[in-house]
N, CA, C and O atoms as a CHARMM CRD file, in Angstrom:
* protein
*
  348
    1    1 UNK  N     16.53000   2.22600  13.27100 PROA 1      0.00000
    2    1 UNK  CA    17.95600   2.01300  13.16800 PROA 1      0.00000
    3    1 UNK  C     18.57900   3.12800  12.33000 PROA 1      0.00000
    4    1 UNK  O     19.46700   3.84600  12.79000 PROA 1      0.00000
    5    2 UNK  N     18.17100   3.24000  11.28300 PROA 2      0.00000
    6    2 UNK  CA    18.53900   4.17700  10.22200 PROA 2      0.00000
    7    2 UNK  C     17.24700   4.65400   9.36100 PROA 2      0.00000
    8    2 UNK  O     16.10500   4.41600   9.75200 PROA 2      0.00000
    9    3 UNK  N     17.55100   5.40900   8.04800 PROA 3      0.00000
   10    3 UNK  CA    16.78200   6.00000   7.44800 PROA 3      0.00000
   11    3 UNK  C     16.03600   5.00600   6.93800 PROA 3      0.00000
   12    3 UNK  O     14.81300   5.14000   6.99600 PROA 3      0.00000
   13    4 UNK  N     16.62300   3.76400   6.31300 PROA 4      0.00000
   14    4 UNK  CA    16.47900   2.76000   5.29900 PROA 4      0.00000
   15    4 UNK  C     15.79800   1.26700   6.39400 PROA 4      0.00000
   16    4 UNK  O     15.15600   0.26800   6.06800 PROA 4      0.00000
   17    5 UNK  N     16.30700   1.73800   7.71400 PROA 5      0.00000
   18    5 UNK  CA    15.96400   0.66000   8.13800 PROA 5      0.00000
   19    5 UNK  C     15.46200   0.58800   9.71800 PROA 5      0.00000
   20    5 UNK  O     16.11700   1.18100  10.57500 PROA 5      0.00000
   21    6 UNK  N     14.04000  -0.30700  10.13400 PROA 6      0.00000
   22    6 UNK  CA    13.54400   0.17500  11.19900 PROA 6      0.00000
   23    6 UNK  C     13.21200  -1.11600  11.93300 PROA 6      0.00000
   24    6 UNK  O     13.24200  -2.22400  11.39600 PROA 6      0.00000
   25    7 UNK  N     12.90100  -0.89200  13.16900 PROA 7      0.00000
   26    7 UNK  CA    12.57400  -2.35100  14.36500 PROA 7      0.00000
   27    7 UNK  C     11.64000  -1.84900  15.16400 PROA 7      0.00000
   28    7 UNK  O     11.64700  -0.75200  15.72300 PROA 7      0.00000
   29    8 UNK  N     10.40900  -3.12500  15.22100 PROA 8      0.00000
   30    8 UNK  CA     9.46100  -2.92800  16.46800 PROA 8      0.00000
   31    8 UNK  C      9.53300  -3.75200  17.42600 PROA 8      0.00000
   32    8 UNK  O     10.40100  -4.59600  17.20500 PROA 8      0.00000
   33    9 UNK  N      9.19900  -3.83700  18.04200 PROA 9      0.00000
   34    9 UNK  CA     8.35000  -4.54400  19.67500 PROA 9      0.00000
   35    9 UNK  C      7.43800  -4.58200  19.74700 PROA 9      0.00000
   36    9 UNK  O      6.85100  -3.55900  20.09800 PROA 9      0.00000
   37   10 UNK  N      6.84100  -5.55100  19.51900 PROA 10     0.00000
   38   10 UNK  CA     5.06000  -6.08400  19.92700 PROA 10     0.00000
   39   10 UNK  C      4.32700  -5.08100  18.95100 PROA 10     0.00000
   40   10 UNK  O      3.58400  -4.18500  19.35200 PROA 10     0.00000
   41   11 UNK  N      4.62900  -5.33900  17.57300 PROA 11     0.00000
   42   11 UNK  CA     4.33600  -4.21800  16.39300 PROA 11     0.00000
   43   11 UNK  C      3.21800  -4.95900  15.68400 PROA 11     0.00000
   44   11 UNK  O      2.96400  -6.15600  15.82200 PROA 11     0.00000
   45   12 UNK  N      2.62800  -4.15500  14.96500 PROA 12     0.00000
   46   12 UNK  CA     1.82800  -4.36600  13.93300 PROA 12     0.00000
   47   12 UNK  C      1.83100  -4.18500  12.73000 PROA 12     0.00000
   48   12 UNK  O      2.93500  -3.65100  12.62400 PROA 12     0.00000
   49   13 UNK  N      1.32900  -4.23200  11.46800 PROA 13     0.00000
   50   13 UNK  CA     1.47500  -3.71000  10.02400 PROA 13     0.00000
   51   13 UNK  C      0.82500  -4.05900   9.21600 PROA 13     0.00000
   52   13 UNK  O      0.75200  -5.28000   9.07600 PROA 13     0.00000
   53   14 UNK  N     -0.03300  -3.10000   8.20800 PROA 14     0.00000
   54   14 UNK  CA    -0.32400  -3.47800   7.10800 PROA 14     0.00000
   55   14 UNK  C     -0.26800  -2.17500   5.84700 PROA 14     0.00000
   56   14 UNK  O      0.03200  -0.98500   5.74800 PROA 14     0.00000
   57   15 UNK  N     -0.58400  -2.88300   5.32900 PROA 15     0.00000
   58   15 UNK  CA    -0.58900  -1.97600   3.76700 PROA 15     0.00000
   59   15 UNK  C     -1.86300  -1.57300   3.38900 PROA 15     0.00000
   60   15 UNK  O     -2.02100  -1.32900   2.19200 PROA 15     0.00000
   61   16 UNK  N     -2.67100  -1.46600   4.03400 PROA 16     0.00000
   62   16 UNK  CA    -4.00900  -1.18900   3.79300 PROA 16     0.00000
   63   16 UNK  C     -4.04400   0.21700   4.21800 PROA 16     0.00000
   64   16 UNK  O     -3.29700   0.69400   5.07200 PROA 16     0.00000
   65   17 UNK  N     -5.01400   0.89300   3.53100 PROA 17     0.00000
   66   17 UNK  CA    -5.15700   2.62800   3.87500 PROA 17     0.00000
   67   17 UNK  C     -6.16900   2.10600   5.26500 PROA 17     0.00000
   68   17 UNK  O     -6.96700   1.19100   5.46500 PROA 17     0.00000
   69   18 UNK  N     -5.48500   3.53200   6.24000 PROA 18     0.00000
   70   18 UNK  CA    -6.20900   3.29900   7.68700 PROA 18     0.00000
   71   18 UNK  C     -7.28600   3.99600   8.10400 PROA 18     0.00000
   72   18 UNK  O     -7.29500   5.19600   7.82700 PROA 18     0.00000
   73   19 UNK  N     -8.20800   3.53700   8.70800 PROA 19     0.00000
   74   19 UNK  CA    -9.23600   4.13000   8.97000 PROA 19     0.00000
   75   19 UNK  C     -9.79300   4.19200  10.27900 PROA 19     0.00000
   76   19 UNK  O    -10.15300   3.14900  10.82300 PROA 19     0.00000
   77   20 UNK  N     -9.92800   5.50400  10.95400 PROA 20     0.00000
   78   20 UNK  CA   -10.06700   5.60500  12.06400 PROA 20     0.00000
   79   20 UNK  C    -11.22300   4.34300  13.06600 PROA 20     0.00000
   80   20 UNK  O    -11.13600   3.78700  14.16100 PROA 20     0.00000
   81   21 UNK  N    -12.22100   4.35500  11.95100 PROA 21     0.00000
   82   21 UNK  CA   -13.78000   3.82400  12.72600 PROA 21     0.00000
   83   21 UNK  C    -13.52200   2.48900  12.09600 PROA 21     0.00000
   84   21 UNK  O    -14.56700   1.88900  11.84400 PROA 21     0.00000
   85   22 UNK  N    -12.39600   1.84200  11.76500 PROA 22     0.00000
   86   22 UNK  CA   -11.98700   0.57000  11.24100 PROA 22     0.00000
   87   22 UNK  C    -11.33800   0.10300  10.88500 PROA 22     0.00000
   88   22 UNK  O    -10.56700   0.58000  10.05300 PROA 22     0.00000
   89   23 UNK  N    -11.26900  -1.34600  11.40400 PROA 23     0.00000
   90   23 UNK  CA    -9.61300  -1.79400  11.48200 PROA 23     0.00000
   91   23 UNK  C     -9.43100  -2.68800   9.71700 PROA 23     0.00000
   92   23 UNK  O    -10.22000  -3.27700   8.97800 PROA 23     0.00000
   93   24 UNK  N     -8.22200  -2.41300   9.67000 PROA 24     0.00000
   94   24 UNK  CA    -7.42500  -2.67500   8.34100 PROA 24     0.00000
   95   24 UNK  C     -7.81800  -4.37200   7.81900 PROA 24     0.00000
   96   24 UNK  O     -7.84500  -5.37100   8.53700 PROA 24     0.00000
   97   25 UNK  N     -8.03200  -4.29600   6.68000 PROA 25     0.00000
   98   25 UNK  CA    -8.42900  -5.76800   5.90700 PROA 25     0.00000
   99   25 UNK  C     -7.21100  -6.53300   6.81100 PROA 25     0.00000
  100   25 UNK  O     -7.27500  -6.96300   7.96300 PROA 25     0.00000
  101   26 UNK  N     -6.39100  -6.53600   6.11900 PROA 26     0.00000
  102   26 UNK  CA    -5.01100  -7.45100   6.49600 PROA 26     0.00000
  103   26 UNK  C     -4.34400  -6.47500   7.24800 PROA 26     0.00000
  104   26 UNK  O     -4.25400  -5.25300   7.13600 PROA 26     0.00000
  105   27 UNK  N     -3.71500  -7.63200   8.36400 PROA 27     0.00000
  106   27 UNK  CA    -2.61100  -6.94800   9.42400 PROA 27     0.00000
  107   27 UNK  C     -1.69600  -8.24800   9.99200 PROA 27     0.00000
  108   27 UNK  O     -2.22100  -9.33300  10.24300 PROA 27     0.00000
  109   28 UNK  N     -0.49200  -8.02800  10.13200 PROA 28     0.00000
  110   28 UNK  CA     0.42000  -8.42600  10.64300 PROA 28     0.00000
  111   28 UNK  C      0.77000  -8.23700  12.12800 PROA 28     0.00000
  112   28 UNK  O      1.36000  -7.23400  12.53100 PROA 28     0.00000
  113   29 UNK  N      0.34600  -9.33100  12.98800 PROA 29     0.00000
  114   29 UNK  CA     0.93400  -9.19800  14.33600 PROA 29     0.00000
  115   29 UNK  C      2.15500  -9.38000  14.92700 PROA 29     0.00000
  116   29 UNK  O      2.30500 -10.53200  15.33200 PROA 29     0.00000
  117   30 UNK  N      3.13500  -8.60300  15.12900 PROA 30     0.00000
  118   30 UNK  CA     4.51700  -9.47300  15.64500 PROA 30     0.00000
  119   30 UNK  C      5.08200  -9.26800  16.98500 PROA 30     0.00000
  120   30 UNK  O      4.95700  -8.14800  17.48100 PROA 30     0.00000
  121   31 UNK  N      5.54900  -9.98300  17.49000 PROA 31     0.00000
  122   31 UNK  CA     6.27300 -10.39200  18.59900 PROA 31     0.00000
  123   31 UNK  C      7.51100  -9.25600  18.56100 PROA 31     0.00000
  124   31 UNK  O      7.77200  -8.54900  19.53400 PROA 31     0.00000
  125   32 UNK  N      8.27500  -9.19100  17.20700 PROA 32     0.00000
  126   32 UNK  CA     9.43000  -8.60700  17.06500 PROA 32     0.00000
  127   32 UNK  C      9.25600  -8.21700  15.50500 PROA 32     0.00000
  128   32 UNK  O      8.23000  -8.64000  14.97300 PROA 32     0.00000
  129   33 UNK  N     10.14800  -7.45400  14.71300 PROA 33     0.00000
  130   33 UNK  CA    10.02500  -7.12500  13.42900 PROA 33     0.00000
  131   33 UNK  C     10.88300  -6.23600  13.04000 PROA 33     0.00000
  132   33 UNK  O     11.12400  -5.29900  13.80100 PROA 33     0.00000
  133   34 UNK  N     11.51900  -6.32400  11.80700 PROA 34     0.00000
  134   34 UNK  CA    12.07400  -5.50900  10.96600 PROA 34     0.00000
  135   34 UNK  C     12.16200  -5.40200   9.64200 PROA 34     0.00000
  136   34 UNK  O     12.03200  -6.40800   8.94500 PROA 34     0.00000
  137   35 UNK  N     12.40600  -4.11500   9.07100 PROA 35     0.00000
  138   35 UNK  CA    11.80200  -3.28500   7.97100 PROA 35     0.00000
  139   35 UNK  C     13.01800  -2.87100   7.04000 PROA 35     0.00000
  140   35 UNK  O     13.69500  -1.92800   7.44900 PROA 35     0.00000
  141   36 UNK  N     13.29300  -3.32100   6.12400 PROA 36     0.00000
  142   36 UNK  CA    13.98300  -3.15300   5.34600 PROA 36     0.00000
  143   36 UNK  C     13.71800  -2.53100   4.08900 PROA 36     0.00000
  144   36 UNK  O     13.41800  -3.26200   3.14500 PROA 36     0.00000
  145   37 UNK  N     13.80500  -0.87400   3.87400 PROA 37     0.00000
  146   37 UNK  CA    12.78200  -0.11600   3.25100 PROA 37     0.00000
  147   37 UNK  C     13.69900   0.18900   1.84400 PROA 37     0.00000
  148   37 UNK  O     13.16700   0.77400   0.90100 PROA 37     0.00000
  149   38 UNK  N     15.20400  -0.28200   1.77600 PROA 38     0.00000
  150   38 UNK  CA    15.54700  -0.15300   0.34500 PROA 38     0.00000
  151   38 UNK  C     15.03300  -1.66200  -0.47800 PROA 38     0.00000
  152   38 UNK  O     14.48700  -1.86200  -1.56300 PROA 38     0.00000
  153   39 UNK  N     15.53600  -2.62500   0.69300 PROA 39     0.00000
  154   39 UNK  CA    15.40900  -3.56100  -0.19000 PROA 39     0.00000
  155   39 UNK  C     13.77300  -4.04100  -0.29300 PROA 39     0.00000
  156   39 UNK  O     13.39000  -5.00100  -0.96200 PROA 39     0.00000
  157   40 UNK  N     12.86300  -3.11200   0.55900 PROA 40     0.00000
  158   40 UNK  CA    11.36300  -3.64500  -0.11000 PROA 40     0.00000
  159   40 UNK  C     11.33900  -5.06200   0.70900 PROA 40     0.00000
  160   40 UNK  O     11.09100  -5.96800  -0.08600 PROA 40     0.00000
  161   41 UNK  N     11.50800  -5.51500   1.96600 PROA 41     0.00000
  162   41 UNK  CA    11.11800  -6.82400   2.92400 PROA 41     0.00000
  163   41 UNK  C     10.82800  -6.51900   4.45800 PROA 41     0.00000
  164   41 UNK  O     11.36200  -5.88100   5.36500 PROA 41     0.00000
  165   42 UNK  N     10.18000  -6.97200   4.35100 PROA 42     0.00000
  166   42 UNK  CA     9.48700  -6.80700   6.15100 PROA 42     0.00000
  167   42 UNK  C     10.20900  -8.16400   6.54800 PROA 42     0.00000
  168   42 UNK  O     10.61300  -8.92000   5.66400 PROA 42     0.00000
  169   43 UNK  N     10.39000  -8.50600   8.11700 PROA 43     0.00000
  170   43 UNK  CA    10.96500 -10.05000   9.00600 PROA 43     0.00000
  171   43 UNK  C     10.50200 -10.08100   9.79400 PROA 43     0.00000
  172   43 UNK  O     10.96800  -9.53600  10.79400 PROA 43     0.00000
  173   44 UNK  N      9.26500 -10.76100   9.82100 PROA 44     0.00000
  174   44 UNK  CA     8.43000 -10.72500  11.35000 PROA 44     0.00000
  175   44 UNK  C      9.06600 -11.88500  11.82200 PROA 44     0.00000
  176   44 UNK  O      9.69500 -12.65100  11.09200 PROA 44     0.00000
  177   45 UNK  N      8.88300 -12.05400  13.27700 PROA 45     0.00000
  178   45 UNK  CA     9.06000 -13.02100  13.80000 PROA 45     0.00000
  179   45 UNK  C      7.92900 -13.17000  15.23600 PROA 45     0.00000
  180   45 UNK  O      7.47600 -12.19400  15.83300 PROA 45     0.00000
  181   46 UNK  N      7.65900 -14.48200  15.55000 PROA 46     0.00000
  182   46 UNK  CA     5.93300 -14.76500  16.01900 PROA 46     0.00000
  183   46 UNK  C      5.06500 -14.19300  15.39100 PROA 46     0.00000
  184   46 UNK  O      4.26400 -13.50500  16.02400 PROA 46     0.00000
  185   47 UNK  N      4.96800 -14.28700  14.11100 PROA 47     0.00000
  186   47 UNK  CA     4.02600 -12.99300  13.62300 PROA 47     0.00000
  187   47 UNK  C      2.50700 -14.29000  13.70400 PROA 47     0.00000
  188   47 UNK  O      2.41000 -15.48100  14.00000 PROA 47     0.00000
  189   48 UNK  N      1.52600 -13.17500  13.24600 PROA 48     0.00000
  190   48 UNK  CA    -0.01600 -13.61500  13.08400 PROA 48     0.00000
  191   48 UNK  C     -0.41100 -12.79200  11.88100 PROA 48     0.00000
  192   48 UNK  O     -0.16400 -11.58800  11.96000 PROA 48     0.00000
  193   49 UNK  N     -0.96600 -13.22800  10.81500 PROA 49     0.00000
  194   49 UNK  CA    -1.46600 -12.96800   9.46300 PROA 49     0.00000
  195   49 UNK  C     -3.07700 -12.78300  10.16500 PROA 49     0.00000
  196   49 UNK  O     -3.37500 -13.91000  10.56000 PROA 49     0.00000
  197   50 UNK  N     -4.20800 -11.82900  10.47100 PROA 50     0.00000
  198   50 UNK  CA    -4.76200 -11.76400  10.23300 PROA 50     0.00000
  199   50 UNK  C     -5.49000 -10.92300   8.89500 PROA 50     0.00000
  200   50 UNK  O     -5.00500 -10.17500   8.04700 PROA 50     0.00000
  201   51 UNK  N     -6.99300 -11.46000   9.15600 PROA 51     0.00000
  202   51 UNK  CA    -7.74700 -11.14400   7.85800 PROA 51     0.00000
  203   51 UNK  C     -9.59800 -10.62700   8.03800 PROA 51     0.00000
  204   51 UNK  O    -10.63600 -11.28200   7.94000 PROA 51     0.00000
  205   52 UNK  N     -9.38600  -9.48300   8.27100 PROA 52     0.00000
  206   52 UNK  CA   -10.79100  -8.82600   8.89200 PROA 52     0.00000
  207   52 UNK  C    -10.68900  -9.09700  10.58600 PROA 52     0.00000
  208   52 UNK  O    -11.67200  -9.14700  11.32500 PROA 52     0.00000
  209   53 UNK  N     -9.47900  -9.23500  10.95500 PROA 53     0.00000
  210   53 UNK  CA    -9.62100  -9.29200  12.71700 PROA 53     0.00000
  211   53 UNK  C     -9.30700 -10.51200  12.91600 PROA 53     0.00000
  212   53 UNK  O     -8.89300 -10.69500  14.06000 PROA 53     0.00000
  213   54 UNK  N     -9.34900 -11.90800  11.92900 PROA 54     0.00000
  214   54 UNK  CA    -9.44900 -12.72600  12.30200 PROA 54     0.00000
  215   54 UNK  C     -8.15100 -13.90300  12.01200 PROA 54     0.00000
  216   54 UNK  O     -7.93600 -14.60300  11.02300 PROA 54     0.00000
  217   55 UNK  N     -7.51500 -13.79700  13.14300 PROA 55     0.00000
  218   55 UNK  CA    -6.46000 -14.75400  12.81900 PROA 55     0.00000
  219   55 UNK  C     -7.02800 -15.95200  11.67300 PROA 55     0.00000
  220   55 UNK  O     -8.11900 -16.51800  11.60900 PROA 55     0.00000
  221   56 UNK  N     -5.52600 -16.09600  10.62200 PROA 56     0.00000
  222   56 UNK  CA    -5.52600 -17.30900   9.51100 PROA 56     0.00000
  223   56 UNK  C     -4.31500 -17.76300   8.98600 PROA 56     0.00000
  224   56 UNK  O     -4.23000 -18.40300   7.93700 PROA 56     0.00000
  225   57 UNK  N     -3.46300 -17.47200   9.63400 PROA 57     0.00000
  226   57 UNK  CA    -1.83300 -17.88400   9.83200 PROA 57     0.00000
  227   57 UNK  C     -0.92600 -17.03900  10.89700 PROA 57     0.00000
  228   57 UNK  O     -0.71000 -15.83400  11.03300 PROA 57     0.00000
  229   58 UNK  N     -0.45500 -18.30900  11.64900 PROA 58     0.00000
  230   58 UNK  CA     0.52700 -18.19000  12.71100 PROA 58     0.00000
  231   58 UNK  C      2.05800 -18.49400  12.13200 PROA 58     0.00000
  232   58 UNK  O      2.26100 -19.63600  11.72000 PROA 58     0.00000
  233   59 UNK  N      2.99300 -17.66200  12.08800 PROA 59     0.00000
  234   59 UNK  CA     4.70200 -18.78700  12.26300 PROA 59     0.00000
  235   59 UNK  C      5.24700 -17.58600  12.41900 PROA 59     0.00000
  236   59 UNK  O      5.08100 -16.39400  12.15800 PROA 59     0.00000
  237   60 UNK  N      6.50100 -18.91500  13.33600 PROA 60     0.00000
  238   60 UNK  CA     7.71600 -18.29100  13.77300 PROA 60     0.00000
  239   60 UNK  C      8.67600 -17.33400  12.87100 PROA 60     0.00000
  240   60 UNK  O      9.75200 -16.77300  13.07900 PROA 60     0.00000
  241   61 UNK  N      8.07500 -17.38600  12.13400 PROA 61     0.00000
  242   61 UNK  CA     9.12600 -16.17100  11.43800 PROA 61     0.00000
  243   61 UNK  C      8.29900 -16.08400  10.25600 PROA 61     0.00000
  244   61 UNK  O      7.81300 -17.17800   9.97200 PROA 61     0.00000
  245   62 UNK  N      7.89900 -14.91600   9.27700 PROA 62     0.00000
  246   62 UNK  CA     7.53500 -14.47500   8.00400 PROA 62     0.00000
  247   62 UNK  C      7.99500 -13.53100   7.53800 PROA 62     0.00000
  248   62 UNK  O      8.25500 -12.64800   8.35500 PROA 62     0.00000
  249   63 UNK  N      8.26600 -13.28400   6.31700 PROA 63     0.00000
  250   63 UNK  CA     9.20700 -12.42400   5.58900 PROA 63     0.00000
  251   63 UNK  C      7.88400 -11.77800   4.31500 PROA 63     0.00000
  252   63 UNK  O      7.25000 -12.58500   3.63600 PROA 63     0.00000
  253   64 UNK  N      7.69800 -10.49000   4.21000 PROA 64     0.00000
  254   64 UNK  CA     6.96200 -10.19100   3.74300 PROA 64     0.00000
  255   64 UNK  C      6.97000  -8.70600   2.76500 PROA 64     0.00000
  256   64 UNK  O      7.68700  -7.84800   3.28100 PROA 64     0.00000
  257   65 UNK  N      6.37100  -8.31000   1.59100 PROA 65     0.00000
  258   65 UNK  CA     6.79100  -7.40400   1.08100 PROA 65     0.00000
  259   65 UNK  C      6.58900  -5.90200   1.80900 PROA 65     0.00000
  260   65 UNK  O      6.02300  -6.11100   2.88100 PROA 65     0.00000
  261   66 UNK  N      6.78200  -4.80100   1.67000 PROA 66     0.00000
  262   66 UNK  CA     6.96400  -3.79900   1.89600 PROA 66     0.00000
  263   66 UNK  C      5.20200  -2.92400   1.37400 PROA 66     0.00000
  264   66 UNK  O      4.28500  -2.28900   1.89500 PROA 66     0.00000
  265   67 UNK  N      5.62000  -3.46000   0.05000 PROA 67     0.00000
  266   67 UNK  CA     4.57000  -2.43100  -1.19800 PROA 67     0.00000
  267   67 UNK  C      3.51400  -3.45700  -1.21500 PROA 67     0.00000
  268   67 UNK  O      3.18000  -4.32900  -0.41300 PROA 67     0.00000
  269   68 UNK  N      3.05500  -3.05800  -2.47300 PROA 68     0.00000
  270   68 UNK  CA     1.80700  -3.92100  -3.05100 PROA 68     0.00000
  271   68 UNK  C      2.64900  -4.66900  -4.23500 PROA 68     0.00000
  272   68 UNK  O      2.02900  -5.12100  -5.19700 PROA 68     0.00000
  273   69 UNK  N      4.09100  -4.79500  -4.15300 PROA 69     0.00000
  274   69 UNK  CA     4.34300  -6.22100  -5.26400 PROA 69     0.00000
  275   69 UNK  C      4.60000  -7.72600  -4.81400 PROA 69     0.00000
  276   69 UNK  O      5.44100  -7.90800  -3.93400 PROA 69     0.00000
  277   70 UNK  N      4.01000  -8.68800  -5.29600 PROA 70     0.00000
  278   70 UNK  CA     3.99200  -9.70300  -4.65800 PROA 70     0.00000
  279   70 UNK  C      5.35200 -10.81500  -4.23500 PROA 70     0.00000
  280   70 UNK  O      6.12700 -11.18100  -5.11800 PROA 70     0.00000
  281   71 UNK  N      5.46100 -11.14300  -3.20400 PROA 71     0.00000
  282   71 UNK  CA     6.69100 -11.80800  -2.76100 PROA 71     0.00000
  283   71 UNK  C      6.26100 -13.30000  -2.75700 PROA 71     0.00000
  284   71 UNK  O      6.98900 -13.92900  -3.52500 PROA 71     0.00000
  285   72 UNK  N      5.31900 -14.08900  -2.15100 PROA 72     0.00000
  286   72 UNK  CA     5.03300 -14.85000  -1.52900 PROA 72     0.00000
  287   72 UNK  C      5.23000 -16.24000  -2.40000 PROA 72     0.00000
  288   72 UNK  O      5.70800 -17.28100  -1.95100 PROA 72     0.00000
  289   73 UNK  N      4.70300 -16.00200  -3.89200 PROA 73     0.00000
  290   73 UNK  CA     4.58300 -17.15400  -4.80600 PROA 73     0.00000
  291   73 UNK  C      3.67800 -17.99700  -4.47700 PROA 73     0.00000
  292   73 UNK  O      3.86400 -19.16800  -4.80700 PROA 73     0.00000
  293   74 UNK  N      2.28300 -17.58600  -3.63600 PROA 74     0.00000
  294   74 UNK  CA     1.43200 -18.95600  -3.30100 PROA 74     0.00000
  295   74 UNK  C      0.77100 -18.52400  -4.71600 PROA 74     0.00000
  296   74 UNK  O      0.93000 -17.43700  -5.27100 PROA 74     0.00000
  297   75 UNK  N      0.04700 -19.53900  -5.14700 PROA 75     0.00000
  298   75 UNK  CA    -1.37300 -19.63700  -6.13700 PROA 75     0.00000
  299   75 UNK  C     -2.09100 -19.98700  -5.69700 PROA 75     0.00000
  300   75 UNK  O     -1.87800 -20.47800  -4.58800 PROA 75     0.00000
  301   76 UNK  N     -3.48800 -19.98900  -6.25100 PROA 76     0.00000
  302   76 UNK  CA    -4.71300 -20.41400  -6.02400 PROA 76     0.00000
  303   76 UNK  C     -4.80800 -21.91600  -6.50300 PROA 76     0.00000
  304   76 UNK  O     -3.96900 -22.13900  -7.37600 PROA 76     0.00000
  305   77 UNK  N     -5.41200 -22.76300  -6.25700 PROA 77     0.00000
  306   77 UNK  CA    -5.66900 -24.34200  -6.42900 PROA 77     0.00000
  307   77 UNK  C     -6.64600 -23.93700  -8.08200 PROA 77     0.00000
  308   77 UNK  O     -7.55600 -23.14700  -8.33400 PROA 77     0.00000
  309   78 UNK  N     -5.93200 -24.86100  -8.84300 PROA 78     0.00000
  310   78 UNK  CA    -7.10800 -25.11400 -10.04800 PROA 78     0.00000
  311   78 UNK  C     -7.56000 -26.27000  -9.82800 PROA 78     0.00000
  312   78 UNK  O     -7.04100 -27.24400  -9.28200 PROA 78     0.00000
  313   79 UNK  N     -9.00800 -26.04100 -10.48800 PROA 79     0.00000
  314   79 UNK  CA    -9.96800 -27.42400 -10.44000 PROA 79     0.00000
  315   79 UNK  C    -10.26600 -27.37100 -11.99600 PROA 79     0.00000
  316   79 UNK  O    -10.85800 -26.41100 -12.48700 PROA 79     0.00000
  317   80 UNK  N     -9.80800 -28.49700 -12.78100 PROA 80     0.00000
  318   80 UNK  CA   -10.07400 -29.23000 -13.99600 PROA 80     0.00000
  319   80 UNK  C    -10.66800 -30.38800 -13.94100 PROA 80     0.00000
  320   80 UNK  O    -10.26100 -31.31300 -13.23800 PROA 80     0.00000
  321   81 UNK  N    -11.79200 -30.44200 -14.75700 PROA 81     0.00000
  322   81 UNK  CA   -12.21800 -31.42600 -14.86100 PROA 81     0.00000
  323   81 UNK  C    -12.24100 -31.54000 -16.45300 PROA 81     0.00000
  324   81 UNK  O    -12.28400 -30.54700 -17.17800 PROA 81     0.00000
  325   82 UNK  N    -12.20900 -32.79300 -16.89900 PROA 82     0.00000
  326   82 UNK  CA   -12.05900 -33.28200 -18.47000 PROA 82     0.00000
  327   82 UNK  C    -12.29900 -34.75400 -18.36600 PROA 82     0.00000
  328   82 UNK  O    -12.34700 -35.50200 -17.39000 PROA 82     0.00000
  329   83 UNK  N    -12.47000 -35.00500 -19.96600 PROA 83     0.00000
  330   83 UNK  CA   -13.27200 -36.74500 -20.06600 PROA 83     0.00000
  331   83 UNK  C    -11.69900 -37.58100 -20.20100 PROA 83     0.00000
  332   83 UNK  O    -11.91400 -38.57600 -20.89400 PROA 83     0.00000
  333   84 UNK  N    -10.84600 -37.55400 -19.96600 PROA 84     0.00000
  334   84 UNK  CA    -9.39400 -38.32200 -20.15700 PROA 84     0.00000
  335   84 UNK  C     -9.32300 -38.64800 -18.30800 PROA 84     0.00000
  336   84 UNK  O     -9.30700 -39.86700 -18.13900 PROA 84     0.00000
  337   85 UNK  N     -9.28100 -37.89100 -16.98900 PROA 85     0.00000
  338   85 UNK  CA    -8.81600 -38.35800 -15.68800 PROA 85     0.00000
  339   85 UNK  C     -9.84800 -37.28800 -15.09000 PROA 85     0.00000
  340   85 UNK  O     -9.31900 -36.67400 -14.16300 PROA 85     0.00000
  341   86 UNK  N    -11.14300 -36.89000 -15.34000 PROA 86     0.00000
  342   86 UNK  CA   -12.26500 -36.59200 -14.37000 PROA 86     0.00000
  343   86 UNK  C    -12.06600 -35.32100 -13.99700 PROA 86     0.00000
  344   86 UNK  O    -11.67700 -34.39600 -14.71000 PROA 86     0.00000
  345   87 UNK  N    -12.52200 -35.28700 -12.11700 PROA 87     0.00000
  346   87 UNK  CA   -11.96800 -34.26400 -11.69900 PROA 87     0.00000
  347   87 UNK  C    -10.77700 -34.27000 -11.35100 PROA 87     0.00000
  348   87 UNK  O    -10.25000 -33.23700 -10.93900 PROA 87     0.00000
């Protein structure tokens, strides 16, 4: 579209350094997509989150960072266990 801002068709993406004889840790499959390179957000839409090749999230639309700073806000699950409520 512009300098700042770009659109695919049946696109792909990741942030991983690329390597000819191998495909990228994480990649983004999309249906459609756009790139919003001031404000740092990707907008997939049908996208597919794979992870070593292997699909591990599908949805209709994902919004995702640009760089390596984190957008998403998931955490990891803690497991506590203590003598007051167990595990």
């Amino acid at each position: 579209v512009d300098s700042e801002h770009l659109t695919a068709t049946q696109g792909t993406y990741t942030s991983c350094p690329v390597n000819e004889d191998q495909e990228p840790a994480w990649q983004i499959s999309t249906r459609s997509m756009r790139m919003d390179l001031a404000a740092n957000e990707g907008q997939a839409d049908g996208a597919v989150l794979r992870f070593l090749g292997v699909p591990i999230l599908a949805a209709p639309s994902l919004s995702f960072p640009l760089s390596s700073a984190r957008k998403s806000g998931w955490l990891p699950p803690n497991i506590f266990l203590d003598n007051r409520s167990g595990f």
